[in-house]
MIMARSE-899095 format. One line per field, with one value per atom (N, C-alpha, C): residue in three letters; atom name; x, z, y. Coordinates in steps of 0.1 Angstrom, whole numbers, plus 5000, padded with zeros to 4 digits. Each point is the difference from the previous one (the first is absolute). Layout:
BEGIN
rest	c(ala  ...) .
atom	c(CA  ...) .
X	c(X  ...) .
Z	c(Z  ...) .
Y	c(Y  ...) .
//
This chain:
BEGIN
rest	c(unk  unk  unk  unk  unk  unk  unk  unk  unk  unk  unk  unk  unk  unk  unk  unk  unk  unk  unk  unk  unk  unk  unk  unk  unk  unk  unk  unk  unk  unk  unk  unk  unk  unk  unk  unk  unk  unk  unk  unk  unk  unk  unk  unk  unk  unk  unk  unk  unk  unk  unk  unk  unk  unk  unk  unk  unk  unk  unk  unk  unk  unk  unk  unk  unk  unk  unk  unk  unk  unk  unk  unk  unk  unk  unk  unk  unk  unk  unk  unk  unk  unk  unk  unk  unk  unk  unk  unk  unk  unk  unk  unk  unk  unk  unk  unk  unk  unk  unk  unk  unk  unk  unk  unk  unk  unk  unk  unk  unk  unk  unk  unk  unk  unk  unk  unk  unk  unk  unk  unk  unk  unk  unk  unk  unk  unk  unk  unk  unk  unk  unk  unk  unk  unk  unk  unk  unk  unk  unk  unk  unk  unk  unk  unk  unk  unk  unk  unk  unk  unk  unk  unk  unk  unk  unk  unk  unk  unk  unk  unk  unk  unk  unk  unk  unk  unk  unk  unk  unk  unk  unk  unk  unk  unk  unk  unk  unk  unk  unk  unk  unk  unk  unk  unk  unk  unk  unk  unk  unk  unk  unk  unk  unk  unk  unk  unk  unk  unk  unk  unk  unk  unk  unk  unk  unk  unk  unk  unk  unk  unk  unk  unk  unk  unk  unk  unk  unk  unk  unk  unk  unk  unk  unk  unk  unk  unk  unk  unk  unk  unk  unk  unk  unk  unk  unk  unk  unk  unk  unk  unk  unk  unk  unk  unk  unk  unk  unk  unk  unk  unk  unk  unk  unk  unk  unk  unk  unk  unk  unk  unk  unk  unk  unk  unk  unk  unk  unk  unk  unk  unk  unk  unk  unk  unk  unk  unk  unk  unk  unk  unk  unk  unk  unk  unk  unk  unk  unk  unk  unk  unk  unk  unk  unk  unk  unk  unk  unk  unk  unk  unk  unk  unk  unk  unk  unk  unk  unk  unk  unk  unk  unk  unk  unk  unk  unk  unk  unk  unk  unk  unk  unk  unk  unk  unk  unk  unk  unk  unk  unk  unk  unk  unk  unk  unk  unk  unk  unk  unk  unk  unk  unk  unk  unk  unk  unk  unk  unk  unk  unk  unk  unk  unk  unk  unk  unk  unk  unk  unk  unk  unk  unk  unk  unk  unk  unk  unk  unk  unk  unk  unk  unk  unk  unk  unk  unk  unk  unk  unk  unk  unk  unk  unk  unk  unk  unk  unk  unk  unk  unk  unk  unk  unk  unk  unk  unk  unk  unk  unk  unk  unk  unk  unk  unk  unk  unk  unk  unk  unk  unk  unk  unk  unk  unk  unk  unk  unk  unk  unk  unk  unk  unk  unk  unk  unk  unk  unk  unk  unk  unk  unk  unk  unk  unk  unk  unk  unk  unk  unk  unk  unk  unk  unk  unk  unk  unk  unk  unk  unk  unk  unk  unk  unk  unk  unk  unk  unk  unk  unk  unk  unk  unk  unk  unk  unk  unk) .
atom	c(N  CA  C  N  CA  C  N  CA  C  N  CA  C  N  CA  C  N  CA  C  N  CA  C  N  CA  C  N  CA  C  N  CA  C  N  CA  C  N  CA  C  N  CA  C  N  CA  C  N  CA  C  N  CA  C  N  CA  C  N  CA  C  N  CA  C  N  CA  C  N  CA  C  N  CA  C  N  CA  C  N  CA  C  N  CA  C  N  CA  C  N  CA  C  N  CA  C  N  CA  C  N  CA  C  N  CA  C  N  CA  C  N  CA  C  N  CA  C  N  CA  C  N  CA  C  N  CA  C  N  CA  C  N  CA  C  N  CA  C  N  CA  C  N  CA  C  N  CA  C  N  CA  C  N  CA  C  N  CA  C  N  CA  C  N  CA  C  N  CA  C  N  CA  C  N  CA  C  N  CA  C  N  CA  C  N  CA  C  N  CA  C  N  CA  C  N  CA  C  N  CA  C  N  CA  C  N  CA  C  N  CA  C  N  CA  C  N  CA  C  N  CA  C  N  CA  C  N  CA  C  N  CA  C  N  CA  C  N  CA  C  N  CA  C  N  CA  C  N  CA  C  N  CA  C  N  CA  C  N  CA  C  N  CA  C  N  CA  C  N  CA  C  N  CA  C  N  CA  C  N  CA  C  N  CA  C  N  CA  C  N  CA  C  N  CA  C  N  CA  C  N  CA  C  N  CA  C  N  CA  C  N  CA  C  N  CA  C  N  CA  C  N  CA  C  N  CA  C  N  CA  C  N  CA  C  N  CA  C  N  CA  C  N  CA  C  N  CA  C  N  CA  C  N  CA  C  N  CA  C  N  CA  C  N  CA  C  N  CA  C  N  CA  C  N  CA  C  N  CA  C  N  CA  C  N  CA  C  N  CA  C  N  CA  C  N  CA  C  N  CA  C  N  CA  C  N  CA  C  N  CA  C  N  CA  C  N  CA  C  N  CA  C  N  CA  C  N  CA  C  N  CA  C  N  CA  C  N  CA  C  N  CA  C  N  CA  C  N  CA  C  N  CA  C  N  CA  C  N  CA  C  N  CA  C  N  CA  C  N  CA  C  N  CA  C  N  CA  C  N  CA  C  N  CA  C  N  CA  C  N  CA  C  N  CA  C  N  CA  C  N  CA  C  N  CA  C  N  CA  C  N  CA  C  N  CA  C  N  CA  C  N  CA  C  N  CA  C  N  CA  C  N  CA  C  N  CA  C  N  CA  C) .
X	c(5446  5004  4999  4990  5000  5015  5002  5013  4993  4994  4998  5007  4996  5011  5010  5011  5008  5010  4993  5009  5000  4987  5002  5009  5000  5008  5019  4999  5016  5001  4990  5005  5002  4992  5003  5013  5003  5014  5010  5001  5009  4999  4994  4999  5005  4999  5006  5014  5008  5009  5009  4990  5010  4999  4992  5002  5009  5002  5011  5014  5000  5009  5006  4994  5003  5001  4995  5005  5014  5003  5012  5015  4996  5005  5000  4992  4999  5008  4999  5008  5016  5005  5015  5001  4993  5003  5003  4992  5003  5014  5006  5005  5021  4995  5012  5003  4990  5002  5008  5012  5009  4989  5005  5000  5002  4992  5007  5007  5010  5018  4988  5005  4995  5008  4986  5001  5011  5012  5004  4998  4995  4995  5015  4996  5010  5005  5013  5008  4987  4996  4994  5005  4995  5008  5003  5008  5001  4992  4994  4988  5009  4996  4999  5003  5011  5001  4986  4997  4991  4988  4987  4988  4991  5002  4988  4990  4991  4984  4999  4992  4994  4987  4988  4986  4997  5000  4994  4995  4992  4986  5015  5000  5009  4992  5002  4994  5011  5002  5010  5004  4989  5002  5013  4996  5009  5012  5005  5009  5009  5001  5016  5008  4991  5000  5007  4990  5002  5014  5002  5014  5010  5003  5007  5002  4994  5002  5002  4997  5006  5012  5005  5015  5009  4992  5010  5001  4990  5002  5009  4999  5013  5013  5000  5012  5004  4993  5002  4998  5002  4992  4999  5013  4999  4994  5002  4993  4992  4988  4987  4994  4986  4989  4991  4992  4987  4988  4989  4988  4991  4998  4992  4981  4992  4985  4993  4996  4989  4983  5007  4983  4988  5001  4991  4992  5007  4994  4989  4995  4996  5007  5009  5010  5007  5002  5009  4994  4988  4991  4997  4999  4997  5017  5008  5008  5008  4992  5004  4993  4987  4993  4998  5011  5002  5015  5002  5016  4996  4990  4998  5000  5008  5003  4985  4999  4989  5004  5010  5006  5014  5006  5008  5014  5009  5010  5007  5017  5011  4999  5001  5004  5013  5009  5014  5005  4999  5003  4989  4987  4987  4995  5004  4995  5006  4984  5010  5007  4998  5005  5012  5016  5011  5011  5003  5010  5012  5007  5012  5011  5010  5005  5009  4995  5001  5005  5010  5007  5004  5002  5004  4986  4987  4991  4989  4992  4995  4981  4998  4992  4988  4985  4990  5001  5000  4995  4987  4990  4990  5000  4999  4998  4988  4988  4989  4995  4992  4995  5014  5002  5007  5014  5009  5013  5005  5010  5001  4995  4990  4989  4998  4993  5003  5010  5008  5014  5010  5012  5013  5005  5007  5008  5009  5006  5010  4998  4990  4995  4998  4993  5001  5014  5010  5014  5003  4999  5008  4993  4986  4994  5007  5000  5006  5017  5009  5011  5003  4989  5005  4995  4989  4998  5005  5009  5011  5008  5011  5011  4992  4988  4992  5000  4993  4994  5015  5008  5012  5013  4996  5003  4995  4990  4985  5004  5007  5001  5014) .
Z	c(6134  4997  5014  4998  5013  5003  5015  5007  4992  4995  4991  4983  5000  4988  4995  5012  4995  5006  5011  5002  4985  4992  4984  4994  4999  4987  5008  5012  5003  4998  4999  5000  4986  4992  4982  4999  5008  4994  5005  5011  5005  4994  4995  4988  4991  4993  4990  4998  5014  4999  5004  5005  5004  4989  4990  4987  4992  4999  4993  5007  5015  5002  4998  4999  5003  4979  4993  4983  5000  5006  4996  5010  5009  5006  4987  4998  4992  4990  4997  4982  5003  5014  5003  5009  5003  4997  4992  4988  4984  5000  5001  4990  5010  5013  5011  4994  4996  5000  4985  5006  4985  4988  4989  4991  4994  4995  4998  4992  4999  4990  4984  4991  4988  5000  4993  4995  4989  5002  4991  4989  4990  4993  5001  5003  4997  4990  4993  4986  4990  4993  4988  4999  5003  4996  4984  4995  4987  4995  4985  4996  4995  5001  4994  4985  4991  4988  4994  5008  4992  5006  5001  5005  4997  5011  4996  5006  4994  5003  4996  5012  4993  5002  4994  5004  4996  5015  4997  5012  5002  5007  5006  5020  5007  5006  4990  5003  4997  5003  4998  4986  4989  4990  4993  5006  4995  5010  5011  5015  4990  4992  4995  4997  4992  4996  5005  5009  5013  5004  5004  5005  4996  4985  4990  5001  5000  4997  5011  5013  5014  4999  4994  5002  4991  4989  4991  5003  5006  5006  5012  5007  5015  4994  4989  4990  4993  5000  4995  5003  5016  5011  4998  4990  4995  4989  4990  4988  4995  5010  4995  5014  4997  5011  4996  5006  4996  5010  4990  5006  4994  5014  4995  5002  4992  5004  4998  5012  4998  4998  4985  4995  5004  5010  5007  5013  4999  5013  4994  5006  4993  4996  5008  4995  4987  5002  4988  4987  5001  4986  4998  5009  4997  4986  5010  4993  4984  5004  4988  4988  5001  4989  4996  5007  4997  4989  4999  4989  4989  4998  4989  4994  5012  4993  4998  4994  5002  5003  5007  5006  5008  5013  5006  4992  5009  4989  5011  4996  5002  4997  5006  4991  5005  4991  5001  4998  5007  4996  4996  4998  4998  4990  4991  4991  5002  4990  5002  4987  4991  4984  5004  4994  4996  4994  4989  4990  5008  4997  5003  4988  5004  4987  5001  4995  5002  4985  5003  4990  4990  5001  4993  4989  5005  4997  5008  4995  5013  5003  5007  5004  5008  5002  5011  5012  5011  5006  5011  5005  5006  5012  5013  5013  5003  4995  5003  4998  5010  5003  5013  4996  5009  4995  5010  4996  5000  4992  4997  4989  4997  4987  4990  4999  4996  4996  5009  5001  5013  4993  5010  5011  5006  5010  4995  4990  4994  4989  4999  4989  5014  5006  5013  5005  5002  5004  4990  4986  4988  4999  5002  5001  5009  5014  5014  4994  4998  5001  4986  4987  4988  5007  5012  5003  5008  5011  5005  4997  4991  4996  4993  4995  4990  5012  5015  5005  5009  5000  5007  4987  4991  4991  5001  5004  4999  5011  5014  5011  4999) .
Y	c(2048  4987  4992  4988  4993  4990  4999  4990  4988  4994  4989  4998  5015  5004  4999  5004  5008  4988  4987  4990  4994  4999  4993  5006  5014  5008  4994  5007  4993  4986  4991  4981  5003  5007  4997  5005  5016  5005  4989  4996  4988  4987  4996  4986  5005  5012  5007  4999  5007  5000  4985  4994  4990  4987  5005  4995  5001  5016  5002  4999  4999  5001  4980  4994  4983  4999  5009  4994  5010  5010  5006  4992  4994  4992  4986  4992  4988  5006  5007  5004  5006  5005  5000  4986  4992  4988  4990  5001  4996  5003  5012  5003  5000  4995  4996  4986  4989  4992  4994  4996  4994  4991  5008  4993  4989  4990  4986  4997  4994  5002  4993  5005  4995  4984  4993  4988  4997  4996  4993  4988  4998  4989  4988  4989  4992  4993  5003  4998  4989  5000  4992  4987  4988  4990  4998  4996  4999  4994  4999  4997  4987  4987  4987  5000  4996  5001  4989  4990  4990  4999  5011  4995  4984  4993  4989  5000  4998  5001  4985  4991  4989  4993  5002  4996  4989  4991  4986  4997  4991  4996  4986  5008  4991  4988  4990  4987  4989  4990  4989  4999  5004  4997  5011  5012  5011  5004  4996  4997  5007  4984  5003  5013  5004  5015  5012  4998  5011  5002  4983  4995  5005  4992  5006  5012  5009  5016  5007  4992  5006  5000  4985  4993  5011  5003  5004  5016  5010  5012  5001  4989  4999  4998  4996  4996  5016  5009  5012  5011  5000  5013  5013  5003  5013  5009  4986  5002  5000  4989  4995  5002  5004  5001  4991  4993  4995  5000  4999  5005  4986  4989  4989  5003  5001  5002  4990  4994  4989  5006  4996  4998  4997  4988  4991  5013  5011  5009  5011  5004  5015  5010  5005  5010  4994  4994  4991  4998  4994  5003  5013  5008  5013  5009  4992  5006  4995  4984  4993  5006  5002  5007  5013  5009  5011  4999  4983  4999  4997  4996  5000  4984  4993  4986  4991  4990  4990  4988  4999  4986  5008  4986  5006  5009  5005  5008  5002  5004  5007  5017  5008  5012  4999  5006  5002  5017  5010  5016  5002  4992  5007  4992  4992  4994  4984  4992  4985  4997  5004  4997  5006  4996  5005  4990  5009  4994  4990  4993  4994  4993  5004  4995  4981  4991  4986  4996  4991  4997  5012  5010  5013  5003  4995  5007  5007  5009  5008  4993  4999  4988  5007  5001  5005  4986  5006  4996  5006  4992  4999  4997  5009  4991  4999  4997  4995  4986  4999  4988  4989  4987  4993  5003  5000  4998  4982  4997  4989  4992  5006  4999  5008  5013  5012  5006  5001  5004  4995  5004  4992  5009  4997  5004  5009  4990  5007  5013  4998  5016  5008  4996  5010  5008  4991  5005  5005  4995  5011  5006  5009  5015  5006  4997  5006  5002  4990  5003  5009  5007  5004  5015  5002  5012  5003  4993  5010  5006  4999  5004  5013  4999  5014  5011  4991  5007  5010  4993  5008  5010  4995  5014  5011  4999  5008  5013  4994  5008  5006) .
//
C-alpha cells in the first residue's frame, strides 16, 4: 500500500468517525433540550343564540340595512352575531350565489322564511329583498326575540 493510500483510507476512517461522532452528539442534543409545554386551546366562546347573515350589495340604497342590523346586534352582543356580505364584491357574489337566494336577503339561524305568531295567528315571514317594503323591522325583532327564549331552553 502506497503513503498516498493509506493518508486516503485514514481521511475516510476520520470523516467516518467524525460523522458519527457530530449525529450522536445532535441526537443527545435533541433530546437535552426541553420540551415545549403543550398548547392549551383557549375556552370556546359561547356560540351566539341568533345567527345573522345578511347579503346586500353596500351601496346608499341598501346603507340602511346594514345600519339597522349593526345597531340592533350592538343592542344584543351576546345573543346575536351578524355577518354583513356585500354583494357588490366578488367574494360576496361568490357567496351570495352559493344561498341560493335570487334577490337580496336576511338569513336568520340559516334560513330567511320563519313563522311568527301576530295577532294570535301564526303568520310566514320573508327576509328577502328590501326591508321596509318586503318586510318590517318589526317581524324582524319578533323572529329574533321568539328565538331566544327557544334558543336558551335549549342550553
Amino acid at each position: 500500500m502506497t503513503g498516498s493510500m493509506r493518508v486516503m483510507r485514514y481521511s475516510v476512517l476520520v470523516c467516518i468517525g467524525l460523522a458519527l461522532a457530530l449525529c450522536w452528539q445532535a441526537a443527545a442534543w435533541a433530546g437535552a433540550q426541553p420540551k415545549p409545554a403543550p398548547v392549551k386551546a383557549a375556552p370556546a366562546k359561547a356560540k351566539p343564540a341568533v345567527e345573522i347573515k345578511a347579503y346586500y350589495p353596500l351601496n346608499s340604497d341598501h346603507k340602511y340595512i346594514k345600519e339597522y342590523l349593526e345597531k340592533f346586534a350592538k343592542a344584543h352582543p351576546r345573543e346575536v352575531s351578524l355577518e354583513f356580505i356585500d354583494t357588490q364584491t366578488s367574494a360576496g357574489r361568490k357567496a351570495w350565489m352559493k344561498t341560493g337566494l335570487s334577490c337580496a336577503g336576511v338569513f336568520v339561524n340559516g334560513k330567511t322564511r320563519h313563522e311568527i305568531k301576530r295577532n294570535g295567528k301564526s303568520e310566514t315571514v320573508d327576509f328577502v329583498k328590501r326591508m321596509d317594503v318586503f318586510w318590517s323591522r318589526k317581524d324582524f325583532e319578533t323572529v329574533v326575540s321568539q328565538l331566544l327564549p327557544a334558543a336558551k331552553k335549549g342550553k
